[in-house]
Structures are given as structure tokens and as C-alpha cells.
N, C-alpha and C positions, 0 to 999 in steps of 0.2 A: 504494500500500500504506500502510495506517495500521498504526503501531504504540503501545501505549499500556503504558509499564510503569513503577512506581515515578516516578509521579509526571508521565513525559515524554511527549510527544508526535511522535512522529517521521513525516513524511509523506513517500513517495518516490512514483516515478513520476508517474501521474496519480489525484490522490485527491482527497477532501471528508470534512467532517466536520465534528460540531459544536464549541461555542467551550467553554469551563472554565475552569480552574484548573489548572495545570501548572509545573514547577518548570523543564524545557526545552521549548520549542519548537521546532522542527526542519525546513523544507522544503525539499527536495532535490532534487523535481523539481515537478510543476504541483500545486499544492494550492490547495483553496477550504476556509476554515472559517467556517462560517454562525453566528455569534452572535460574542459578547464573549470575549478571550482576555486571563488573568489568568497572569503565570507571572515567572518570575526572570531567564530568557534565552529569548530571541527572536533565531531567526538563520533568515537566507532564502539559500538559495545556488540558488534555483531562480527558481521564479515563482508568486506568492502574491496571495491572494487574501482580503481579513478582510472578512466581508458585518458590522462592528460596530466598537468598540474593541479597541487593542490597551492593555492596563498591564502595565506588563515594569520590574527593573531598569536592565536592560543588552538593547539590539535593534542588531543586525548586518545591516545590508541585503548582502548579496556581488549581489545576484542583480535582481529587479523585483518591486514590494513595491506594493498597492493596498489601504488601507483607508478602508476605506467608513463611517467614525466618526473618534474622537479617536485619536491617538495619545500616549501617554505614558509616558515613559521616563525613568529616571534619566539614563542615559546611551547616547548613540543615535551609531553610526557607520553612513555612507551611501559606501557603493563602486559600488553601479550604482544603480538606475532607484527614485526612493521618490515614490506620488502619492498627499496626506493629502486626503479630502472635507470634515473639519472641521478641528479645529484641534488643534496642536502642543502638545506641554508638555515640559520635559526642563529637567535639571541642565545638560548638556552635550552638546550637536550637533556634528558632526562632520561634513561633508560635502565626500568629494572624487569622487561623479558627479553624480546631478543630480536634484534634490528640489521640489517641486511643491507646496503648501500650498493648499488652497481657501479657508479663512476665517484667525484668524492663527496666530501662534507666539507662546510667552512662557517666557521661561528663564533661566540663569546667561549661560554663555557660547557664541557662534554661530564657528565656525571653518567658514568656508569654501575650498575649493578646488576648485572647479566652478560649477554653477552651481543658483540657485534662485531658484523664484518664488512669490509670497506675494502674497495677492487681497487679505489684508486688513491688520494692521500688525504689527508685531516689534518686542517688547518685553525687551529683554536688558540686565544687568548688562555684557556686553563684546560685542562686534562686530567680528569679523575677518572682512571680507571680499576673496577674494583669486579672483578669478576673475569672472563675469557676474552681475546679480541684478536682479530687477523685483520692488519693493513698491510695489503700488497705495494704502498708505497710510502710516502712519508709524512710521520707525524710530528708535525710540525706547530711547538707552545711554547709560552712564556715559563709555565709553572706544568710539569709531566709527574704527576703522582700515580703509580701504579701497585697496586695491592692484588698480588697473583691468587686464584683462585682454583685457576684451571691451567691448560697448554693454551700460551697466546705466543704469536709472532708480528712482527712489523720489520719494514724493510729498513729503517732508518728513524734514527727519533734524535732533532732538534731541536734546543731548549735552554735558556737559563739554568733552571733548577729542577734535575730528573732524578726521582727518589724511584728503585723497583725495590721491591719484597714481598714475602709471601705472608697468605694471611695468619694474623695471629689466633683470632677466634672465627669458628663456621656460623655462617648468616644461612639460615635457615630455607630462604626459597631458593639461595643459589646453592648451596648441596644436593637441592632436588632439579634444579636447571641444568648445572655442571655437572655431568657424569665421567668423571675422569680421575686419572690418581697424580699423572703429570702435573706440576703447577711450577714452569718454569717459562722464561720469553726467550724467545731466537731472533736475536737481531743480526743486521750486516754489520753497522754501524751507530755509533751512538753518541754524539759529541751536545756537549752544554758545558757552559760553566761551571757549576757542580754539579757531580753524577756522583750519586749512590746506590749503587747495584746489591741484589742478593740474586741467587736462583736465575742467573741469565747465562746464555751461553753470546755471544757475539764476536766476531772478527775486529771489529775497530774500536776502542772508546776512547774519546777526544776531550780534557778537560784542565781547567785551571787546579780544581781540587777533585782527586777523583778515591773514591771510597769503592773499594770490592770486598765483598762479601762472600758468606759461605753459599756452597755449593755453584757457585761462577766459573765458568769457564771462557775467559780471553785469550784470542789468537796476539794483540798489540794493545797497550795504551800508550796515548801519549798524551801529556799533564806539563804542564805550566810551573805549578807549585807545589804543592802536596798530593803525596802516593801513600794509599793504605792498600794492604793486601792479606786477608785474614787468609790462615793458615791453611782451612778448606776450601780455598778457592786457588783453580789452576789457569795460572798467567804465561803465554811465550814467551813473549818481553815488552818490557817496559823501555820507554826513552822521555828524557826529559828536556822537551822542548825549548 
């Protein structure tokens, strides 16, 4: 059933319809909307279907969310299933199920707590990631907070200040998200001004101050200033720039 009044769009059971301009968005149960969807709130608590882009303030995935164009959002929280075919834009992502990007993302700030995958690279002012993630290229922040949960990988990670380690305590929906025993990142490269690794394996890390940790594995660092290297962690060599 489509409903269309003052401005909203509300889609229940099994419906379709074209894209517009609308002030809410609304899918409750299976909707398809064939074009471009322009509105202030976008929320799915069904399973949804955008044959274009979505521009929204504010998008609430509750549900399984497939758009087949851009996404962009001021502000975007992800609770179940979100798969973008091009690429991301948003003030503020929020992800605690599990979000899927074809080409890349570019935003303020990435909180994560589940898991996401990005084909191309992640471009953000902050990066919290707290759960699994695979960027096939580079991610790219001011401030890289990473709290391992699962096996994550990225091709390169850029940054001021890049903290990795593994979790202290299990969060309860991502034990049941993450099915895995691995909980370590596989980078190429990993250069910021301070880098604090645990549980990483990588070829390159690039830094003024650089901190390695247990169960690390580095092929090279190369550091500015200061070099730690705990005892369980395996280094080729170091050189000081």
C-alpha cells in the first residue's frame, strides 16, 4: 500500500513507486521506489529497495536497505542490513549491523559497531572502528581509532593519530554479528604521526612516534622519534629517519 499525504510517503506491505521529493519516507514492509528520493527523513523498518539516489537529512536503516545510486545523508544510523552500489556521503554514520559500500564513503565522522565493507576508500575527519571492516583502499582520518573484534583488513591507513587493538571486553550483539576467532588487521601500509598498533600484521609503518604491540607482525618501520617494540611483536627492521 502507498500512501502519499502532506508531503510523506509511507509504503506498507508489498508496494512500488516512483522516486520525488518528500518530507518523510517511510517503508514498513517490501517497497521498491524506481527513481531519485529527495526528503528530510528516510527510515526502513522493512525491506527496501531505491532503483537511484537517496538525499535525506536524517536515514534510519531498522530493516534491509539496497540503493542502487549515491547515498547521502546528513546523518545516517544503520541497525540491520545497508548495500550502497555507488558511493556514500554523510555528516555522521553510525553503524551497529552491517553496511556494504560499492565504490567509497566521504564524511565527518565513521562510528562503527558491526561490520563494513568499502570496495573503494574512506575519507573521514574521525574513524571509530569497533567491530570487523575491509577497505580495498584507503582510509584516510584525522583521528583512526580501531578496537579489533573480528579479521579486518585495509589497504593503507592515513592519519595523525592511529590507535589498533583488540577488544578488551565482548559487546554482546557483535559476538553474535562476528562469527570468527581471528581478530587481527592486515594492512600494506600504515603511516600517521602517532601509530599505536596491537594485533596487526603490515609491511610498512610510517611514524614520528610509533608504539608496536603484542602479537604484531612488521615487515619495516620507519619513525622520526621514538621506537617501542614489545617483546611479542615481530619487526624486520626498523630505521630511523
Amino acid at each position: 500500500m502507498v500512501q502519499e499525504s502532506k508531503g510523506d510517503l509511507i509504503l506498507s506491505g508489498h508496494s512500488e513507486t516512483g522516486g520525488g521529493s518528500y518530507v518523510q519516507v517511510e517503508i514498513n514492509g517490501h517497497g521498491v521506489i524506481h527513481g531519485d528520493i529527495e526528503c528530510k527523513n528516510f527510515e526502513c523498518n522493512g525491506s527496501a529497495k531505491i532503483n537511484g539516489d537517496i538525499m535525506s537529512e536524517n536515514a534510519v536503516i531498522n530493516g534491509s536497505t539496497k540503493v542502487h545510486g549515491n547515498l547521502s545523508s546528513d546523518e545516517v544510523e544503520v541497525h540491520g542490513d545497508l548495500v550502497v552500489d555507488e558511493n556514500a556521503f554523510f555528516r555522521k554514520i553510525e553503524i551497529k549491523g552491517q553496511t556494504r559500500v560499492k565504490q567509497s564513503i566521504k564524511g565527518d565522522t565513521l562510528l562503527l559497531e558491526g561490520i563494513i565493507k568499502v570496495s573503494g576508500d574512506c575519507e573521514v575527519e574521525k574513524a571509530n572502528l569497533n567491530g570487523a571492516f575491509t577497505i580495498d583502499g584507503l582510509l584516510n582520518a584525522d583521528h583512526v581509532e580501531i578496537t579489533l573484534h573480528g579479521k579486518s583488513s585495509v589497504k593503507e591507513i592515513g592519519g595523525e593519530v592511529i590507535t589498533v587493538r583488540r577488544n578488551r571486553q565482548p559487546i554482546l550483539h557483535l559476538d553474535k554479528l562476528i562469527k570468527t576467532l581471528s581478530k587481527d588487521l592486515t594492512a600494506n601500509i600504515i603511516e600517521g604521526d602517532v601509530v599505536k598498533l596491537e594485533y596487526t600484521k603490515a609491511k610498512v609503518v610510517r611514524g614520528n612516534t610509533v608504539e608496536v604491540g603484542p602479537g604484531c607482525e612488521i615487515e619495516l618501520i620507519e619513525y622520526n622519534s621514538d621506537l617501542k617494540i614489545s617483546e611479542k611483536a615481530v619487526v624486520g627492521k626498523s630505521e630511523k629517519l
